[in-house]
VOBA-1610 file (N, C-alpha, C; in pm, whole numbers, padded with zeros to 5 digits, always signed):
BEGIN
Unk-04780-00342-00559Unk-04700-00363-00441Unk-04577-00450-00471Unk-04629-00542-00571Unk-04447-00648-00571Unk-04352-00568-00628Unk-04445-00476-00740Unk-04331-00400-00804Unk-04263-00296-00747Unk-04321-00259-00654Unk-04225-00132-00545Unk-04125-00223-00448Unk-04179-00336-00397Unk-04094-00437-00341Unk-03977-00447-00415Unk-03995-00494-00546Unk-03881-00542-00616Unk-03791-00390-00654Unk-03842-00247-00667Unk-03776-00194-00704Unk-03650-00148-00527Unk-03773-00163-00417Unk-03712-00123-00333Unk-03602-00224-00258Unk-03585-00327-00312Unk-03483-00446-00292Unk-03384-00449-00368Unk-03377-00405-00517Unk-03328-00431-00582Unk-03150-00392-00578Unk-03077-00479-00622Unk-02917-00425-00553Unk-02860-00339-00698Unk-02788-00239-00626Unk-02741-00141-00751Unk-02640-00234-00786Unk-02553-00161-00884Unk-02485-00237-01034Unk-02352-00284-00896Unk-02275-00381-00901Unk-02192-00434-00853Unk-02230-00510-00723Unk-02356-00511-00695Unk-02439-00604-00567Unk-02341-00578-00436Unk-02353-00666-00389Unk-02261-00607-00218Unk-02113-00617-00237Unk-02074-00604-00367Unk-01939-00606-00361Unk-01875-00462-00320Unk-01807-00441-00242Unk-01724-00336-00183Unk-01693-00233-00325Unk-01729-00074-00301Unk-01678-00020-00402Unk-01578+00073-00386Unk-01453+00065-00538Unk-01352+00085-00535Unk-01364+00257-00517Unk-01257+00323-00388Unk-01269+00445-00463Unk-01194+00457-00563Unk-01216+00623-00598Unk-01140+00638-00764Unk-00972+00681-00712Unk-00961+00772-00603Unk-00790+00756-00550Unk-00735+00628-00563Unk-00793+00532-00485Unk-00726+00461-00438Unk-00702+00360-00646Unk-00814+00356-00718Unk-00800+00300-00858Unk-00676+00397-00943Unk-00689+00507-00953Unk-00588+00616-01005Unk-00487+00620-00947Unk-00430+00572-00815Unk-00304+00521-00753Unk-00234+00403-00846Unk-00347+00326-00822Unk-00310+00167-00904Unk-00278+00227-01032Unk-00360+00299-01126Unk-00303+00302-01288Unk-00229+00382-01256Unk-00139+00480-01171Unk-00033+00538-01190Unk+00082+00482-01168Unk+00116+00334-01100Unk+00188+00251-01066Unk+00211+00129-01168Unk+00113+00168-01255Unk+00116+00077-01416Unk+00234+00109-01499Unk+00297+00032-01579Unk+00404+00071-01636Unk+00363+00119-01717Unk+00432+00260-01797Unk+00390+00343-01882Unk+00448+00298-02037Unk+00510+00164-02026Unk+00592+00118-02154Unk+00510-00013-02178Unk+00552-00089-02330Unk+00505-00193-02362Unk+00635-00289-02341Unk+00582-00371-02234Unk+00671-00478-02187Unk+00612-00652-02190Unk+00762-00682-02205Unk+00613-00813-02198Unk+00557-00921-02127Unk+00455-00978-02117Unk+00382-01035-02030Unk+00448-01079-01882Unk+00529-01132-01888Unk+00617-01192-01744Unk+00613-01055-01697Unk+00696-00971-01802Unk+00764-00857-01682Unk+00632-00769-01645Unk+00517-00797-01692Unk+00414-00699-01649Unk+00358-00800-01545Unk+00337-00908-01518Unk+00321-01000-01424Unk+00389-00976-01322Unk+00513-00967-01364Unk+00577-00961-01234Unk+00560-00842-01127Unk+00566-00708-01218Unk+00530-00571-01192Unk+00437-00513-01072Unk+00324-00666-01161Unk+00153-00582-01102Unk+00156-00740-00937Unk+00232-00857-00950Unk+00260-00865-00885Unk+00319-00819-00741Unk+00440-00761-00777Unk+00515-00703-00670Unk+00456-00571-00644Unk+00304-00502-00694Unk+00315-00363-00636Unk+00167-00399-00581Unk+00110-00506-00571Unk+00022-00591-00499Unk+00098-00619-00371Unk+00207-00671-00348Unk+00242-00723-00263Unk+00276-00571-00164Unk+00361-00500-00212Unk+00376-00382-00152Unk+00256-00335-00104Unk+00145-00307-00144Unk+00018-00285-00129Unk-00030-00330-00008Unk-00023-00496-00029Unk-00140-00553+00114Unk+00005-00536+00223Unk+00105-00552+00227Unk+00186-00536+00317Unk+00162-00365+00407Unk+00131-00268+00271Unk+00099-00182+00350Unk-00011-00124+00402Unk-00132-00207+00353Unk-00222-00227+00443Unk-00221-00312+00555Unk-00177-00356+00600Unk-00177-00447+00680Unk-00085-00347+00775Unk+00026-00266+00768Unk+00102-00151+00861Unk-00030-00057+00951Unk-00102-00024+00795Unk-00172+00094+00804Unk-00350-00011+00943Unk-00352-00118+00923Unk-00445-00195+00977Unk-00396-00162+01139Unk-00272-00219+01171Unk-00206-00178+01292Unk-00224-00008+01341Unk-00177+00051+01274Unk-00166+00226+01330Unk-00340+00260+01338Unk-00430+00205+01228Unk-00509+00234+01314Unk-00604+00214+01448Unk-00580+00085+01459Unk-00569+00027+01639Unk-00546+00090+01702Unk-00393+00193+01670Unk-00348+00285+01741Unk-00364+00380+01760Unk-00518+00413+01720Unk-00544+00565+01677Unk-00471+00669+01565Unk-00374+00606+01486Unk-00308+00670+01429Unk-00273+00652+01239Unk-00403+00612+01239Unk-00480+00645+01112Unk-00415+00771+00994Unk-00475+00870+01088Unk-00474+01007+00974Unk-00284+01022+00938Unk-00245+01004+01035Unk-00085+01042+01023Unk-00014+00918+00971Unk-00095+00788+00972Unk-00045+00684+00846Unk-00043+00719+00664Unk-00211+00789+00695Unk-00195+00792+00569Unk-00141+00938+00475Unk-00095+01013+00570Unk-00022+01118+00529Unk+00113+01108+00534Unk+00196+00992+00566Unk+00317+00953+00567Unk+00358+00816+00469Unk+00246+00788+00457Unk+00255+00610+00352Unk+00365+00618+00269Unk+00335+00747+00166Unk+00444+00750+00083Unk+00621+00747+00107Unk+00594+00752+00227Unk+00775+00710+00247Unk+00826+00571+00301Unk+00731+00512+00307Unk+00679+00364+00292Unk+00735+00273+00136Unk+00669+00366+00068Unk+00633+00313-00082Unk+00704+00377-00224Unk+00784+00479-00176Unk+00924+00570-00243Unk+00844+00661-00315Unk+00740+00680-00247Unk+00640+00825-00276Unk+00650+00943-00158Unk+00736+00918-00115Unk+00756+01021-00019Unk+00650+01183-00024Unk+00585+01245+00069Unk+00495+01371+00047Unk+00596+01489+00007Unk+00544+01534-00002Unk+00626+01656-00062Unk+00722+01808+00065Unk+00613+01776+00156Unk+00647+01841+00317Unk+00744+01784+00365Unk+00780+01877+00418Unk+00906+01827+00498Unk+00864+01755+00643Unk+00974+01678+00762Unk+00871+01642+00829Unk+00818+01750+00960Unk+00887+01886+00945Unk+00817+02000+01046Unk+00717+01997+00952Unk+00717+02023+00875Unk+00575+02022+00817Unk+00458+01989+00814Unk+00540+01871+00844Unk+00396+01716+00870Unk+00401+01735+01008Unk+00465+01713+01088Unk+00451+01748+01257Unk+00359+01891+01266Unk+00402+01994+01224Unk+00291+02094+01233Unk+00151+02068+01186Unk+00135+01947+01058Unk-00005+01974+01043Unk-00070+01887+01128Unk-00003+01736+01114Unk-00078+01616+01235Unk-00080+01674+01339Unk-00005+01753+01441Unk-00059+01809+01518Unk-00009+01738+01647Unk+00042+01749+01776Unk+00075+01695+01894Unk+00229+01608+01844Unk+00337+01656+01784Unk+00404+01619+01781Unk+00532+01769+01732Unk+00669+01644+01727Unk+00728+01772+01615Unk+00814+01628+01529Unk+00885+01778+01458Unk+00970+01686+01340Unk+01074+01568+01395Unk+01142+01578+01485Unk+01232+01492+01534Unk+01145+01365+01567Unk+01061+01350+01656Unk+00913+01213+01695Unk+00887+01172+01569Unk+00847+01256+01484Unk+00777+01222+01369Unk+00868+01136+01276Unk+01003+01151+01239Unk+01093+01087+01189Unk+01148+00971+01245Unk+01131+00958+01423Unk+01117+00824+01444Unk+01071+00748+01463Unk+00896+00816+01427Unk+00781+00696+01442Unk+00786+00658+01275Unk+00813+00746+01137Unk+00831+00685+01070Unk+00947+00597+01022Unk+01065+00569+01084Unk+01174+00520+01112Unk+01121+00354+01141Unk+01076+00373+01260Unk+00938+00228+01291Unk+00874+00181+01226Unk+00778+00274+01153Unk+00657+00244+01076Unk+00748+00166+00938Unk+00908+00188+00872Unk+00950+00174+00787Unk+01014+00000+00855Unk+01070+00014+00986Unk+01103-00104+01023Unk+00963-00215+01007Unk+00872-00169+01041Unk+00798-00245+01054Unk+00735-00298+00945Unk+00726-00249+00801Unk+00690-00293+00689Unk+00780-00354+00629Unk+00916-00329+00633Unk+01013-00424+00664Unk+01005-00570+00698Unk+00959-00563+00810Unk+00976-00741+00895Unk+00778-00793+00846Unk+00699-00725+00807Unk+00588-00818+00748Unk+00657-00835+00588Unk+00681-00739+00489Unk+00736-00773+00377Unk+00843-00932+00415Unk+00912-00924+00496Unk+00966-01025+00464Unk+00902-01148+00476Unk+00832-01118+00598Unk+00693-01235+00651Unk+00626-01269+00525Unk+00560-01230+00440Unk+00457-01247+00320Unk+00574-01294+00218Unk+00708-01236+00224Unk+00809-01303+00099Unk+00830-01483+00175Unk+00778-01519+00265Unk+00863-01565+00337Unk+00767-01698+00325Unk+00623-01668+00308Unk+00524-01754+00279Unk+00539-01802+00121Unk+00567-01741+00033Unk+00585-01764-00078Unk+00696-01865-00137Unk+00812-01899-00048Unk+00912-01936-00100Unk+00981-02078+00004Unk+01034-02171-00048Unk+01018-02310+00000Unk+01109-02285+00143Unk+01231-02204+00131Unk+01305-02226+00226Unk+01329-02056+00288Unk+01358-02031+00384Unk+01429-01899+00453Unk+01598-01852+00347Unk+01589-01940+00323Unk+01738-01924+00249Unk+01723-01847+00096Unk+01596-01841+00022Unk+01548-01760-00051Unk+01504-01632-00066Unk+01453-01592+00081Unk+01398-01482+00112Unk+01454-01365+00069Unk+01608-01329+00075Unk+01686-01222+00010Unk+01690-01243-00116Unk+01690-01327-00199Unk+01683-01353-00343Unk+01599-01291-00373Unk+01437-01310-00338Unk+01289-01244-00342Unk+01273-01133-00305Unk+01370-01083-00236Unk+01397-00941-00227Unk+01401-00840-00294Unk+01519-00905-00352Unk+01586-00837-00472Unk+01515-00841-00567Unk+01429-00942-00585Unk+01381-00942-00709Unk+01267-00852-00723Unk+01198-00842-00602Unk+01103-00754-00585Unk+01144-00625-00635Unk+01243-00594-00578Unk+01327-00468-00584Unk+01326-00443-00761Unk+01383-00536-00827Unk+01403-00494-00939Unk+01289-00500-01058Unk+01161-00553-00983Unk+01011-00590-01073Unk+01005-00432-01025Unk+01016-00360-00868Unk+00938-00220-00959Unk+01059-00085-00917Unk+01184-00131-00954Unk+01273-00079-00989Unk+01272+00050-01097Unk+01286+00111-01157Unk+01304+00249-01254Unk+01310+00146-01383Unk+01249+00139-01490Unk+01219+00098-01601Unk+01134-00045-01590Unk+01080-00042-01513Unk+00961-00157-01481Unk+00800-00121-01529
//
């Protein structure tokens, strides 16, 4: 009996830690730089595409409050300069209860709005408001085209 106890208690390999899916891990190594750079600039990199990250979770946390979940995460990429490949009749035809013109200005919003938390989270990081565009930019250029 202890030994069925113990087998039937026993916690699988990573215990209650939350498990990663493999999209969301194969996102991350595709956002890895594909060059040998060195340490700072890969710091900085995996930095700033962290930050992009919880900023856009934190969008995607909101829309779904709003019921509007599925059509977050079929639009993220124009969020994150992954834009989908559909056009947005496209995406209005598949989400469904909308059309292309709505759809371009709820993501218009959804882009304002990751906007003003990005700056919020740059904004915690840095001593004064008077920095905040500096950290901008810099962001900009940690995952810029040869980063």
């Amino acid at each position: 009996l202890a030994n069925q106890w113990a087998h039937d208690h026993a916690q699988k390999r990573g215990g209650k830690e939350p498990a990663i899916r493999l999209d969301d891990a194969e996102r991350r190594y595709l956002l890895e730089p594909s060059h040998v750079a060195d340490p700072e600039r890969l710091y900085e990199h995996r930095w700033a595409t962290l930050l992009v990250e919880r900023v856009c979770d934190k969008v995607r946390q909101e829309q779904v409050k709003l019921g509007k979940a599925a059509w977050f995460d079929r639009v993220r990429g124009y969020l994150v300069f992954d834009p989908p490949e559909a056009t947005y009749a496209e995406l209005a035809a598949e989400l469904g209860g909308t059309n292309a013109n709505a759809l371009k200005t709820w993501v218009s919003r959804l882009g304002k709005r990751f906007r003003e938390l990005l700056r919020s989270e740059i904004a915690d990081t840095v001593e004064s408001a008077d920095e905040i565009d500096a950290e901008l930019r810099h962001l900009a250029e940690c995952l810029g085209p040869g980063q």
